[in-house]
C-alpha positions in Angstrom: 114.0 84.4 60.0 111.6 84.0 62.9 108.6 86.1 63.2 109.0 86.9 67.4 109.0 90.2 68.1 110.5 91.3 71.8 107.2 91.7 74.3 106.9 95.3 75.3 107.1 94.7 79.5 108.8 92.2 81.4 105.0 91.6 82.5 104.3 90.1 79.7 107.1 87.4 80.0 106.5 86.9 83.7 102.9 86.6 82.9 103.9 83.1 80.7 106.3 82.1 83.1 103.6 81.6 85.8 101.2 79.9 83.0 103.5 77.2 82.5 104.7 76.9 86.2 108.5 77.7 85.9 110.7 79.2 88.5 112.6 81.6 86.8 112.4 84.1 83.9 115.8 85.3 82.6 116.1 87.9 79.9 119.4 88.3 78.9 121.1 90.6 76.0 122.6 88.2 73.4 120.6 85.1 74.1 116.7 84.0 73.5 114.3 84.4 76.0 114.3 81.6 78.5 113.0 80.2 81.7 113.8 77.5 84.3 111.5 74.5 84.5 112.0 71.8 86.7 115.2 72.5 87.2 116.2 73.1 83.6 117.2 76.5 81.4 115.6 76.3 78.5 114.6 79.2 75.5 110.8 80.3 75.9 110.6 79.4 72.0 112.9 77.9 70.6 113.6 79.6 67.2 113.5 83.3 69.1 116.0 85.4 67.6 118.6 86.7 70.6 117.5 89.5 72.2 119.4 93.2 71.3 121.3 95.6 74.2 118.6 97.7 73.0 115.9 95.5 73.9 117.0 94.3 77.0 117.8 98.5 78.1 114.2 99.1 77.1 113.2 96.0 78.8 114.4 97.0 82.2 113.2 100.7 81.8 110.2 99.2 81.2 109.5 97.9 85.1 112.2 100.2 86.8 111.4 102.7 88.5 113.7 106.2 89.3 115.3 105.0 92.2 116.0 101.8 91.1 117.4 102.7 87.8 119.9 105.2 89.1 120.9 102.3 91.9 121.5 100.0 88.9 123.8 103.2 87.1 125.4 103.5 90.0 126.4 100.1 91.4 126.0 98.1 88.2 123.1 95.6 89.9 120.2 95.2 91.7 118.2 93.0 93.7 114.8 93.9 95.2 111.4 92.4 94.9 109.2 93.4 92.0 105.2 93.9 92.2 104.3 92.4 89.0 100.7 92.8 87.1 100.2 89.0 88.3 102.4 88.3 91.1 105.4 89.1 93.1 108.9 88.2 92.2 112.1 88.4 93.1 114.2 90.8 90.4 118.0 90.7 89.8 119.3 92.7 87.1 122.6 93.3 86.5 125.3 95.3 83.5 127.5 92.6 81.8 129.9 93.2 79.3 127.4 92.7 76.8 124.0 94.4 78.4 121.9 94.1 80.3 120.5 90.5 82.4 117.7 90.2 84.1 116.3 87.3 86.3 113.2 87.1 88.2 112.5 84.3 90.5 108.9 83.8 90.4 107.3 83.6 94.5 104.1 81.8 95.2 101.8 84.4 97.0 100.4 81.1 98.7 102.9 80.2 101.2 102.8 76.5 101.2 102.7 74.1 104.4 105.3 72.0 105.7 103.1 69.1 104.7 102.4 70.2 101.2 106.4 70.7 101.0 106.9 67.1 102.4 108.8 68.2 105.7 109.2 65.4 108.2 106.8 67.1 111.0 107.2 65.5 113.9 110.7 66.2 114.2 110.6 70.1 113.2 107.6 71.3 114.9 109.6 70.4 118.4 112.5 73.0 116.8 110.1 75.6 116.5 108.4 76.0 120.1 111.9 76.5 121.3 111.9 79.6 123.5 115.6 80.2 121.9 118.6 79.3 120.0 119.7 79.3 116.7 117.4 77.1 113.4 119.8 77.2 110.1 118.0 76.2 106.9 120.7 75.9 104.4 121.6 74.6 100.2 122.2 75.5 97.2 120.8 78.9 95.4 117.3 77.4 93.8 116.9 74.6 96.4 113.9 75.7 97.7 115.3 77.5 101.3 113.0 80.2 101.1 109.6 78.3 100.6 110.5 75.8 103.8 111.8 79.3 105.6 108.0 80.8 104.8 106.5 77.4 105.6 108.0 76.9 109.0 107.5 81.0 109.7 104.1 80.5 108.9 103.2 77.5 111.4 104.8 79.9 113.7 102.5 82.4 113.0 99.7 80.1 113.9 100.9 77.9 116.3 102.7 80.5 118.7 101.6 83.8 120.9 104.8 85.9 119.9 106.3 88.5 117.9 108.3 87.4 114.8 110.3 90.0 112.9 111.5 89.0 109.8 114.8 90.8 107.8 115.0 89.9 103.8 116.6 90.9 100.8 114.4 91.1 99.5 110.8 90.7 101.3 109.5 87.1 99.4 106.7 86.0 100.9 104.4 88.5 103.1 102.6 87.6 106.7 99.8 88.8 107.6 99.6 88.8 111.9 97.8 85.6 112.7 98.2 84.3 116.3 101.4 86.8 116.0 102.6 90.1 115.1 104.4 89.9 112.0 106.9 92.5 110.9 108.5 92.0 107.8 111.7 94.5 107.2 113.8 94.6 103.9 116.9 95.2 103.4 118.4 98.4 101.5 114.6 100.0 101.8 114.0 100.0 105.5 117.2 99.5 106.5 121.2 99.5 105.1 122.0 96.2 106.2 121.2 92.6 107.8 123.7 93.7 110.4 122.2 97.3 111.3 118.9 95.4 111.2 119.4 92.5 113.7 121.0 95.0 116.4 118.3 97.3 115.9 115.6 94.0 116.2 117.3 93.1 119.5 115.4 96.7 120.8 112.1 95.7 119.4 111.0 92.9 121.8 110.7 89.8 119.4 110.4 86.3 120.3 111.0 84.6 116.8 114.1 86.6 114.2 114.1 85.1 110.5 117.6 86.3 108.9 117.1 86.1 105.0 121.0 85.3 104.9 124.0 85.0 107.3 126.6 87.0 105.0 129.1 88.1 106.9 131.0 87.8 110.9 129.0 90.9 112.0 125.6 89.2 110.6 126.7 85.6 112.1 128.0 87.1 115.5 124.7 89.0 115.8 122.4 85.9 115.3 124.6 83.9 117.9 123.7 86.7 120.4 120.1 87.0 119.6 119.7 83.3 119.9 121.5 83.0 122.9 120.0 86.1 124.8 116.4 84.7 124.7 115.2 84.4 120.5 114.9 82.1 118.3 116.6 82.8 115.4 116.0 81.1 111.7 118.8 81.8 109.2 119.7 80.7 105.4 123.2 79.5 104.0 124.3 78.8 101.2 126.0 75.6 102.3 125.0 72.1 100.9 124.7 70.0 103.9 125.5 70.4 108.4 129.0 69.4 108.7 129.8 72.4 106.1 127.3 74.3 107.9 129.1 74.3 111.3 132.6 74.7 109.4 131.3 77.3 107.2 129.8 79.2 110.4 133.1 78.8 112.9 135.1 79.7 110.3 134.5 83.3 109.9 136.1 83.6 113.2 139.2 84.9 114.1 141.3 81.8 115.0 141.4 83.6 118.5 138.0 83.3 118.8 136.6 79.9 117.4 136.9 78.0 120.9 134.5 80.5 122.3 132.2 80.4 119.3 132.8 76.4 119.1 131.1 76.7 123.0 128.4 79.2 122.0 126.8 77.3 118.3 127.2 74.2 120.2 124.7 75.6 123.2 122.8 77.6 120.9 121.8 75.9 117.7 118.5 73.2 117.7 118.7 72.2 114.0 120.3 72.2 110.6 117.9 71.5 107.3 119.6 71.0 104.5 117.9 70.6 101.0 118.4 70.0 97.4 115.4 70.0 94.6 116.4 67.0 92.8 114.6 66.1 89.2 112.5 63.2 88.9 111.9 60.5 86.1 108.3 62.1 85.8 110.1 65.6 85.0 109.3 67.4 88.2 111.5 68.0 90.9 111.7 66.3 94.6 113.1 67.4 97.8 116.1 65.5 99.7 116.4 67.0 103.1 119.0 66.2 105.6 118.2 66.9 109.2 121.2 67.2 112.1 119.0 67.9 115.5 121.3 69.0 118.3 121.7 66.1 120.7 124.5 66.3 123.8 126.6 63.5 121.1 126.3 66.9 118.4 127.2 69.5 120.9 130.7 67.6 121.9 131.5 67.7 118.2 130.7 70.9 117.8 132.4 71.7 120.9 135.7 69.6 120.0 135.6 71.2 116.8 135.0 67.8 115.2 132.6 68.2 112.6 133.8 65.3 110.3 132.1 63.1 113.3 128.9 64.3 112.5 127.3 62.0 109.4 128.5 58.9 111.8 126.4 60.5 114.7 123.8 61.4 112.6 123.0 57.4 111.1 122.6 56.5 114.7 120.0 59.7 115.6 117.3 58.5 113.4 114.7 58.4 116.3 115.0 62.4 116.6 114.6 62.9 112.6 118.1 63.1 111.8 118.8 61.8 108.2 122.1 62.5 105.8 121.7 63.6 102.4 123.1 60.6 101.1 120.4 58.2 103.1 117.4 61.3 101.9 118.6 60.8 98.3 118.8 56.9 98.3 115.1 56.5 100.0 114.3 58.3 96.6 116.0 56.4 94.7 114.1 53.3 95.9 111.2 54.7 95.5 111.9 55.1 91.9 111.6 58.9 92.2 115.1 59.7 90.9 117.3 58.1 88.6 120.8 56.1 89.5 122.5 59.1 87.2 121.3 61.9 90.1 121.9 60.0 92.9 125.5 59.4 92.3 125.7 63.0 91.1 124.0 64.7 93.9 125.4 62.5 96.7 128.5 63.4 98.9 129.8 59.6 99.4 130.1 58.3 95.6 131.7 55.2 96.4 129.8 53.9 98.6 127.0 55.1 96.6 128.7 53.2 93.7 128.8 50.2 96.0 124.9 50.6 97.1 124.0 50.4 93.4 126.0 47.4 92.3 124.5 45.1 95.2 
């Protein structure tokens, strides 16, 4: 029988999690305490006994407050950042058919740099003194979008004269005004949704509009407009590389509409990121970044509604930055950063991967 007893407040969990440097912190009725490191879920300690209904309820009344407990009663989940005893995070919990879950992703309070995050500079600082037009950040959930989002909002802040309004769900990282005014606005406590929030922005005279997430047409239709009417706009999606991206965006549309839409994200967009945290031999995690920039050769495939063209366009645009996944995840590969096994699992062309690592 192990001698673990459950910790009284999620604090106290979250509190080791930062110690030991991992990402996550889930706490989930009917299994042990546990936490994501590099990449990997794995139990806190490994012979904790699972953890009771009882003791996850008492667990999440233990950092809730009134309002968001009766939103959990009500809708059965909730997302919102938490104000821990050491840090901020950002708290999900939801009712399953067993309990209760909760996960916390754990935010660095220090936003870190485009260089410390290992963005190819030359090519994105260009994106960013755009006066307009659309920058889409997009991968998986965990793949690091929302540190190179703060990152590249926080050279911003520095590098520009302008007003940068910023709509999250919830509010990650916080700006203070540097060379800008910052305004940072969540979404469900200062306003209902990303929608409401970005045609109530378009009255507020920014320059710079970071969306935490393109749901939804209205949400996608919105950012179009804002970045074609004179902002630039900075979006996340949860696509896994640009070809996706641009399907993924045009196909929301009404089939009516997508000619129109194919003209306007085709005028309007300067970049897609794309990123995936890969693990490393040492047992750390890197990041493989594809870049598409928009050159006139992009815009007539976006226009002509053919995407597929893009990873051929994008191996001939490497003097502007562009790079595809695949080529990002190879120049890792020899540098003996990743293994062969997570190269031919992360990539999107396996046989020619296969091929690349038989010559």
């Amino acid at each position: 029988m192990s001698e673990y007893k459950v910790l009284n407040h999620v604090d106290e969990y979250l509190k080791l999690g930062r110690e030991y440097n991992c990402s996550d912190v889930h706490l989930a009725t009917a299994y042990p305490p546990a936490w994501r490191r590099a990449g990997s879920l794995m139990p806190i300690w490994e012979d904790h006994p699972i953890l009771k209904p009882e003791e996850t309820e008492s667990l999440v009344r233990s950092f809730l407050g009134k309002e968001e407990w009766d939103r959990l009663e009500e809708r059965g989940d909730i997302d919102f950042a938490y104000e821990g005893t050491d840090g901020r995070y950002r708290a999900s919990v939801v009712k399953q058919r067993l309990g209760y879950d909760m996960v916390f992703r754990v935010i660095n309070t220090q936003t870190r740099t485009m260089e410390e995050i290992g963005l190819p500079i030359d090519h994105i600082v260009p994106l960013t003194r755009y006066q307009n037009g659309l920058i889409l950040i997009t991968g998986s959930v965990g793949s690091g979008k929302s540190t190179t989002l703060a990152s590249i909002i926080d050279f911003i802040n520095k590098d520009r004269e302008d007003h940068i309004l910023t709509l999250e769900d919830p509010i990650e990282y916080v700006f203070n005004s540097i060379k800008c005014h910052v305004n940072q606005r969540e979404v469900h406590k200062h306003t209902e949704s990303f929608a409401r929030a970005l045609r109530g922005a378009l009255r507020e005279d920014p320059d710079v509009i970071m969306v935490g997430e393109m749901r939804d047409l209205e949400t996608i239709q919105l950012a179009l407009t804002a970045a074609e009417t004179g902002h630039l706009v900075l979006a996340t999606l949860h696509t896994g590389n640009a070809p996706r991206t641009l399907d993924r965006v045009l196909d929301v549309f009404p089939i009516d509409q997508r000619d129109q839409i194919r003209i306007m994200v085709s005028e309007s967009l300067r970049g897609i990121l794309s990123q995936q945290l890969v693990p490393t031999i040492e047992g750390s995690r890197a990041l493989a970044l594809e870049l598409l920039v928009n050159t006139p050769a992009v815009a007539n495939c976006i226009r002509e509604g053919k995407t597929y063209m893009l990873p051929g366009i994008m191996q001939t645009g490497k003097h502007v930055g562009m790079i595809t996944m695949d080529e990002s995840l190879k120049q890792l590969y020899i540098k003996g950063i990743i293994t062969a096994q997570d190269l031919l699992y992360r990539c999107e062309d396996k046989n020619q991967m296969k091929i690349f690592l038989q010559s």
